[in-house]
N, C-alpha and C positions, 0 to 999 in steps of 0.2 A: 504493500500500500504506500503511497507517495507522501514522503513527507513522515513516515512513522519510522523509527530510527530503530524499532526491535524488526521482527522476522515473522510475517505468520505465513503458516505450513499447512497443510491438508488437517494435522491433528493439533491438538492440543503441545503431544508432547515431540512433533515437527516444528513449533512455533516458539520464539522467545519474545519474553513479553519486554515491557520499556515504561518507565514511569518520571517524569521529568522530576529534576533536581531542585530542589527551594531551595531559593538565593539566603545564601547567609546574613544577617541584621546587617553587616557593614556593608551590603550590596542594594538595600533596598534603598529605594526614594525616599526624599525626605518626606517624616509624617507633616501635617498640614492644621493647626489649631486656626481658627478667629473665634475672640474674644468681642463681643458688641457687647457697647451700653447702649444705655436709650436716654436720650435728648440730655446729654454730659455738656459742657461748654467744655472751649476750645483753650480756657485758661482753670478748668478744675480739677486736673492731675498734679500730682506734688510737682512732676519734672514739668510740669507748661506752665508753674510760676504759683501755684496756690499753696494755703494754708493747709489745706487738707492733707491729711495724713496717706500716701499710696507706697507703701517703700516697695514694696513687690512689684507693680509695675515700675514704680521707678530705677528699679534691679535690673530693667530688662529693657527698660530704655539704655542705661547708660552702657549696657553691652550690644546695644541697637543702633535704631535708627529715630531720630524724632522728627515726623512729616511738619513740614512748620507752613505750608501754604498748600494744603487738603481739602478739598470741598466736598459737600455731601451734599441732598437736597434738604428741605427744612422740612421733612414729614419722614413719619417712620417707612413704612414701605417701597416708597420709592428708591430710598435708599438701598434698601435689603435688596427689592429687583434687582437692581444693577448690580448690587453684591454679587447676588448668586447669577448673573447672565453676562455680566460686562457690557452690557446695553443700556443706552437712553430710556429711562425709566417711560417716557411718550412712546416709544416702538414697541416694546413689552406690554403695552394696557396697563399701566401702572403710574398714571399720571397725581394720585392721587393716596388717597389710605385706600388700604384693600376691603372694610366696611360695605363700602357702596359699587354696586353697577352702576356708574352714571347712562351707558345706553350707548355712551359713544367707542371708538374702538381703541382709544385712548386711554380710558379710565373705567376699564371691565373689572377692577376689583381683581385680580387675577393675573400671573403670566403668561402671555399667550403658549397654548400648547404647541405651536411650532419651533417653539424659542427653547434652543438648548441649555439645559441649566451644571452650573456647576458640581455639586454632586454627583449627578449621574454620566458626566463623562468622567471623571474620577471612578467609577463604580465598577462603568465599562474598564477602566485602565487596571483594574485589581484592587483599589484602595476598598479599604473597609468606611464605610460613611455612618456618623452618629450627627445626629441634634438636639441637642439641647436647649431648652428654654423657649423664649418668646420666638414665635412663628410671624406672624402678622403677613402673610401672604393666602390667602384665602376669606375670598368674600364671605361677611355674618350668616348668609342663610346657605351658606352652603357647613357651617359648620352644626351639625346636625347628628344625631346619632346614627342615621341613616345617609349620611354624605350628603352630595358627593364627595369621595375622594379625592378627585385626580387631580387637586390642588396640596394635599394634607404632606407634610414631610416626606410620608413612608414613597406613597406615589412621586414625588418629586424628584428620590434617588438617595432616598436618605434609608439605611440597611435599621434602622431604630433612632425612633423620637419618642421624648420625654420632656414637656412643657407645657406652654399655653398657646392657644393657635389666635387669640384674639390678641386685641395694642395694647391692653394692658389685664390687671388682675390682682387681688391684695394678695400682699406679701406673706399673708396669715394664715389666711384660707382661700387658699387658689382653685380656680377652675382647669384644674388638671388633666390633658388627654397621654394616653401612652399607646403611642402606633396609632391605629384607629380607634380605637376605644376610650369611653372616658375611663377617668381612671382618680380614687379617692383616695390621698396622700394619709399616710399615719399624724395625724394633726397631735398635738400635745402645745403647752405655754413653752418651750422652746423650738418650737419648729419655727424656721423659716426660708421663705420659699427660695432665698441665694443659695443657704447652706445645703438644700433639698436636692438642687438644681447641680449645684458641687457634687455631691454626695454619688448621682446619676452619671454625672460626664467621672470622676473616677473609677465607678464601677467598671462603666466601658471599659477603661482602660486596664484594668484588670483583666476583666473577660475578653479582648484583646490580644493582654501579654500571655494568656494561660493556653488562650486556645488559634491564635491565628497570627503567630510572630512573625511567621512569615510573608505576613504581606503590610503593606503602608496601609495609615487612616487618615482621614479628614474629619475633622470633631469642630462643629458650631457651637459652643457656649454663648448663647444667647440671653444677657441676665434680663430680669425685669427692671434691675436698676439702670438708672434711676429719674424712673420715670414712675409719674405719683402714682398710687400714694406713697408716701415718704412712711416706710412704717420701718424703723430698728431699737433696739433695746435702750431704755436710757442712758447705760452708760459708756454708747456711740457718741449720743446727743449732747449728754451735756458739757464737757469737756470743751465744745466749740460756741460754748455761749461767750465767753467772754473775747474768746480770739473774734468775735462777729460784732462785737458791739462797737467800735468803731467803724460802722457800717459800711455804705455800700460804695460810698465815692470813696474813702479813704482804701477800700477794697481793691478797686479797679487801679489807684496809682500802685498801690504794691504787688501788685501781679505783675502790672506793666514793666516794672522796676526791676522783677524777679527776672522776667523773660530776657530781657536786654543785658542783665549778669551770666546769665548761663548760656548767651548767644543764642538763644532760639529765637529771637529778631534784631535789625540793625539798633546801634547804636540811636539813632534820631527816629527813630522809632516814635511820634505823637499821638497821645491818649485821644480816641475817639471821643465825640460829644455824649453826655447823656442824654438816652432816648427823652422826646418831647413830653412823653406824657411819666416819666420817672421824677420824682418832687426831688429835690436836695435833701441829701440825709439829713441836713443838721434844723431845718424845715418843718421835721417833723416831730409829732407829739412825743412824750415820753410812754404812753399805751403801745403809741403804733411800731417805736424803735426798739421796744420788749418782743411784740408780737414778733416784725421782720427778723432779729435776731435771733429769735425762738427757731424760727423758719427757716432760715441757712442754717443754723445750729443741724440742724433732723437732715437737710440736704445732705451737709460733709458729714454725718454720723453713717446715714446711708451709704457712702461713697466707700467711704472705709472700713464700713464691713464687708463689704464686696470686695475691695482689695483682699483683705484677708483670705476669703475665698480662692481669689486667685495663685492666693502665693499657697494653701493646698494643694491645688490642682499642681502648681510648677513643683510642688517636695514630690510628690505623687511623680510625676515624668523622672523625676531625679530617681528616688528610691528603685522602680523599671527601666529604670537605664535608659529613657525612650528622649530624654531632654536633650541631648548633646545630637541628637537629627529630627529635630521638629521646627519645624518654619508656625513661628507663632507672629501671626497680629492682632494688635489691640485696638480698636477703633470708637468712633459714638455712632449710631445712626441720623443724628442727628446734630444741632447746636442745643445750645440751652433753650427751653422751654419757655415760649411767653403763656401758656395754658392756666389761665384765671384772672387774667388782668395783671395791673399794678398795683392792688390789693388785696384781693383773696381769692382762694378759688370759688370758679363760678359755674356755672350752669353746663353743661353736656353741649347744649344746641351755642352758647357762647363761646366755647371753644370750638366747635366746628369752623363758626363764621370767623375765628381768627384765624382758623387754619385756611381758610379759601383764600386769606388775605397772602398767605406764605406763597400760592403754587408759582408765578412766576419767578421765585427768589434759589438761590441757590445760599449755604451758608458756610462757613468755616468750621472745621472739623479736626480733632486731635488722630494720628493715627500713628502706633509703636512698633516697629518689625524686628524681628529678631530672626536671623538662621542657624544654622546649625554650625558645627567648628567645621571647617574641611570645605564648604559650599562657598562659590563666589560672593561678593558681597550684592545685595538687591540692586545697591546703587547705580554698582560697576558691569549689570547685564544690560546691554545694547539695544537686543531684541527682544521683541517678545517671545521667540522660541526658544533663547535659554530661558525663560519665568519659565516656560511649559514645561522644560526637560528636566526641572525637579523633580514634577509630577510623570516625567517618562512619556509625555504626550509631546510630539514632533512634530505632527503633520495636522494642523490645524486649520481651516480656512471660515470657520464662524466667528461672531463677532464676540464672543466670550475671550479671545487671545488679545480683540484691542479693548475691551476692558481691562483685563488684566493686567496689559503691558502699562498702562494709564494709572493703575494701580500701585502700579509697583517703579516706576520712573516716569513718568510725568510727560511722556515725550506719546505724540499722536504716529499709529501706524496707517499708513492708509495704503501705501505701494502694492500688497500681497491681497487690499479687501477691495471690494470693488463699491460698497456703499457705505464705508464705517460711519457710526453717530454719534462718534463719541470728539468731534473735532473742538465741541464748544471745550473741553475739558483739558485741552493741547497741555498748559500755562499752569494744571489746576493744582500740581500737584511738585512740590521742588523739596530738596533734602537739606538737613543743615550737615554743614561740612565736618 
């Protein structure tokens, strides 16, 4: 037979049989982590100049790379699309939150099913594929005990999911699906849904190391944070009452201040105006500068229990020997959150309307990469077919390669595609040296 490198014979014992060899762990592709928050600003990482406490990402920046001019769009989903396609969130039906069918082919709440998604050409390549956490690509009536699926993780190319498939969920008691199924988390007064979420993308990794070493994975850590509600333990919160009480404009110069010490922007670098309808901290009541301080207080509490989380998962890679060849990034789907006004949260349908206000906008974005020892550096690949040959994929001609390449060096490929969409995006993306 052509191509089969044993010998078959009229019998059994005329024939010799032939069983291919698994590539040794120092032969395989790099594994493949992203790490998403949800609507993070572009200055609330320790390493982008904040007060907040991340030393575990900050661990992996400073053996990284920190993207210092990264754009996203200003809504959860759209963003994700393009994550997992490399495509103009408008060409995939994803112009919008994946919530709604607006009717047009634009904004169908959904990836269009011709559009190939990242997982599943990873899946085809051999990689093992997990997701964890927030989904947010699947329109509300389609999320149903009865489907459809052919939006849901598992359908998408993902080998097991574990999260929420709707934009957001409390952190306490979550609306939990696993694969297709709902599925009802061990709740207790310590559960929460990061550590739950950790707890999940670990096991993976286990069940992984135990049973399929021999092949690479691609793992989405998708947290809820932090995006509202703001729910972690008090003694997240209160630690950052007082670091907050010098508010919000005294806030904004000490970031800016931060970022131009540790060169993640030039020198002359000038503080952007405060938004029009933002009062002056010093303006306000002493009710209202408790309240807001209370407020960022439970924001950085949240932030840095999630870090924590993180820096699990990276012992976890370590303890399995899997960390020294894993290409991890860290990103937000978003910028920060204008979602209740400029004073408190507000109504469902009034955050819709500020979100229609976002969809022309594109916004600034924090994004961390790390590779493995021994792999070129992200910076220093050229093309997009070395990005690919991490993953052992060569021969690409969809628009997921000039995502990615965009992704990953900031430079627009168009020579080898014949309609790429991602041209607005050329500029979007630059490295600090």
């Amino acid at each position: 037979m052509a191509g089969f490198p044993g010998h078959i014979g009229r019998t059994v014992q005329d024939s010799t049989p032939w069983w291919p060899t698994p590539p040794l762990r120092h032969e395989l592709p790099p594994n493949i982590i992203t790490i998403l928050f949800d609507d993070t600003g572009w200055s609330d990482f320790g390493c982008y100049g904040s007060e907040i406490k991340t030393p575990n990402i900050d661990a992996l920046a400073s053996d990284g790379l920190r993207y210092n001019n990264f754009h996203v769009t200003p809504l959860c989903s759209p963003s994700r699309a393009s994550l997992m396609t490399g495509r103009n969130h408008h060409n995939v039906g994803m112009r919008s939150l994946a919530d709604t069918d607006t009717g047009f082919p634009s904004g169908r709440g959904r990836i269009n099913p011709d559009v190939p998604m990242l997982p599943k050409l990873l899946q085809n390549q051999g990689y093992a594929t997990y997701m964890v956490g927030k989904w947010h690509l699947t329109p509300s009536h389609e999320i149903t005990p009865a489907g459809p699926y052919r939006t849901w993780p598992v359908q998408s190319g993902f080998d097991k999911y574990y999260g929420f498939l709707g934009g957001c969920t409390d952190q306490l008691v979550p609306e939990i699906y696993q694969d297709n199924q709902s599925f009802i988390p061990k709740l207790g007064e310590d559960y929460h849904l990061s550590e739950d979420l950790t707890d999940r993308a670990i096991s993976n990794l286990r069940e992984h190391a135990s049973f399929r070493s021999t092949a690479p994975f691609f793992l989405n850590l998708w947290f809820g944070a932090t995006h509202a509600p703001f729910q972690v333990d008090k003694s997240y919160i209160d630690p950052y009452v007082p670091v907050f009480e010098k508010g919000w404009d005294q806030t904004r110069e000490d970031r800016l201040a931060q970022q131009k010490s540790s060169g993640l922007v030039p020198k002359n670098t000038e503080l952007t105006p405060r938004n029009d309808d933002i009062p002056a901290w010093d303006s306000l009541s002493d009710d209202e500068k408790r309240l807001f301080t209370r407020l960022q207080a439970c924001f950085a509490g949240f932030l840095e229990h999630t870090d924590v989380q993180i820096g699990r998962l990276i012992a976890e890679l370590k303890r399995l020997d899997m960390f020294d060849n894993t290409v991890i990034l860290i990103l937000s789907d978003n910028g920060a959150s204008r979602e209740g006004g400029p004073t408190a949260p507000s109504t469902q349908i009034q955050i819709i309307l500020d979100n229609l206000k976002l969809w022309p906008r594109c916004c600034q974005g924090l994004m961390i990469s790390a590779v493995p020892k021994g792999q070129p550096s992200i910076r220093r690949v050229g093309r997009w077919q070395g990005i690919l040959r991490f993953a052992g994929i060569n021969n690409m001609s969809n628009l997921v390669a000039c995502g990615l390449h965009l992704l990953f060096t900031g430079h627009a490929v168009s020579a080898k595609m014949k309609k790429p969409d991602s041209n607005s995006c050329t500029r979007s993306i630059s490295r600090q040296p």
